[in-house]
TORPA-4810 file (N, C-alpha, C, O; in nm, 3 decimals):
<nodes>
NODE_1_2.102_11.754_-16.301_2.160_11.620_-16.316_2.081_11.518_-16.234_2.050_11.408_-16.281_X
NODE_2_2.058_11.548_-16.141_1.957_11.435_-16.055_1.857_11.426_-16.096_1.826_11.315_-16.139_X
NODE_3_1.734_11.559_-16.106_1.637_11.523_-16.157_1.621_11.428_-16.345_1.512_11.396_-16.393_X
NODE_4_1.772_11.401_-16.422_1.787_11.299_-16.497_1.815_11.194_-16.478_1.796_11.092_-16.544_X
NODE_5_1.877_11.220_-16.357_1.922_11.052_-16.302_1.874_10.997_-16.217_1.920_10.892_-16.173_X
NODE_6_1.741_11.069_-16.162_1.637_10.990_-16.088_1.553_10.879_-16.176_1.543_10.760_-16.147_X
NODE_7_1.509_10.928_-16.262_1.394_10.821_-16.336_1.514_10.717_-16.443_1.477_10.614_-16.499_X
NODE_8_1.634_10.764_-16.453_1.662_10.633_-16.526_1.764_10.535_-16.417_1.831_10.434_-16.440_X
NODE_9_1.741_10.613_-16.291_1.829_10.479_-16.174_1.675_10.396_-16.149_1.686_10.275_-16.130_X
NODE_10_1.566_10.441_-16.147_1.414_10.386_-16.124_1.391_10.278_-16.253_1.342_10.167_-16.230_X
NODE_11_1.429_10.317_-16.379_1.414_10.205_-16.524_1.477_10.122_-16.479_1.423_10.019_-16.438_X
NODE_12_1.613_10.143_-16.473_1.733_10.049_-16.436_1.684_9.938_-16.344_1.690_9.817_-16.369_X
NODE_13_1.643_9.988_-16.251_1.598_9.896_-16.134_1.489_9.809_-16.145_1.486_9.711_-16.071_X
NODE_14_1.388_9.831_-16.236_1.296_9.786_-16.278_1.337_9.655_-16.391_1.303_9.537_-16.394_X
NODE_15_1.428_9.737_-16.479_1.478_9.588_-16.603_1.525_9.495_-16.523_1.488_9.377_-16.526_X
NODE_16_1.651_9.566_-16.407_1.691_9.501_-16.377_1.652_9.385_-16.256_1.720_9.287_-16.227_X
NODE_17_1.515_9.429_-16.193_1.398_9.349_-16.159_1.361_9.262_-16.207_1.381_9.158_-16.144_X
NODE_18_1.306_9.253_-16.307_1.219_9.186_-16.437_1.320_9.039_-16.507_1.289_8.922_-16.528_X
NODE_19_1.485_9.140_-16.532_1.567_9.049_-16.586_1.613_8.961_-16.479_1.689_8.885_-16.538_X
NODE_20_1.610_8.927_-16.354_1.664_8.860_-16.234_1.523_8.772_-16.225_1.551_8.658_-16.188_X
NODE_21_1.379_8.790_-16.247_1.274_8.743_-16.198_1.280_8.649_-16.338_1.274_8.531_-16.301_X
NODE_22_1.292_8.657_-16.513_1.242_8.580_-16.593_1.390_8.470_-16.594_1.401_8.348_-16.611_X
NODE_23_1.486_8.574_-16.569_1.627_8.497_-16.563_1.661_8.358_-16.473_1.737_8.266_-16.505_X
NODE_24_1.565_8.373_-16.330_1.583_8.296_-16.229_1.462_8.174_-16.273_1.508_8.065_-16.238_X
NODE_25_1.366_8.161_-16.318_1.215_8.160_-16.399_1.271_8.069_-16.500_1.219_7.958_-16.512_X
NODE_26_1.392_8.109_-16.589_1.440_8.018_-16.684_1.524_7.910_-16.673_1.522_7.802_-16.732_X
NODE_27_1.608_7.959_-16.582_1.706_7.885_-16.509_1.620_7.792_-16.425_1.674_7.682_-16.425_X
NODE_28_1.514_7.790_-16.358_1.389_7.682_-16.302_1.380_7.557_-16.369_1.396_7.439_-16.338_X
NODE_29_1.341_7.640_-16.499_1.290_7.532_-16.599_1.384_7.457_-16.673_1.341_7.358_-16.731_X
NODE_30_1.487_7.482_-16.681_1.621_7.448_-16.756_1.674_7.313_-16.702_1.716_7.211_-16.758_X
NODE_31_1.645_7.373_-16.482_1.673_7.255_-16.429_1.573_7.114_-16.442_1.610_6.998_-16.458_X
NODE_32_1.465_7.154_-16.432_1.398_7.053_-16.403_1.327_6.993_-16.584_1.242_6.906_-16.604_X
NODE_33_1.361_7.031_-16.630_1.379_6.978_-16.802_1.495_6.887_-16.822_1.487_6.785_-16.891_X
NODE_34_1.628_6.936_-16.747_1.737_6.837_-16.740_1.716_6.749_-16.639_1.788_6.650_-16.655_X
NODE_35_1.652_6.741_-16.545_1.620_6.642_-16.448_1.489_6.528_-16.480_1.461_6.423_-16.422_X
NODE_36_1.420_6.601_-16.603_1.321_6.517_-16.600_1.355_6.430_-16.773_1.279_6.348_-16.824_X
NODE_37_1.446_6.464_-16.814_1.559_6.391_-16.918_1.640_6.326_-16.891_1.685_6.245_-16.972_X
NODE_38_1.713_6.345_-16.703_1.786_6.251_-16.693_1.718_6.119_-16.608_1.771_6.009_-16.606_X
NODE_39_1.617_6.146_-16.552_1.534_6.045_-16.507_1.469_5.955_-16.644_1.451_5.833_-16.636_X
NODE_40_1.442_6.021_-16.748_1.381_5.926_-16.832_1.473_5.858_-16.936_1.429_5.792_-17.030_X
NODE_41_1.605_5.879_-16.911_1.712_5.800_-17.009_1.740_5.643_-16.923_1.817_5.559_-16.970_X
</nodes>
């Protein structure tokens, strides 16, 4: 059982790496797209 649940707690951690890094990355741009829309209205 461990040696199965070693490499998919290691995936896990990795998506869930990746999804926090493009997630935080989008949320960046989201802000400063609404900031640079509300400066130009």
């Amino acid at each position: 059982l461990k040696i199965l649940f070693e490499p998919g707690a290691y995936i896990v951690g990795i998506c869930g790496m990746v999804f926090a890094y493009t997630g935080w990355h989008f949320f960046h741009t989201l802000f400063y797209f609404g900031l640079f829309l509300r400066l130009n209205m």
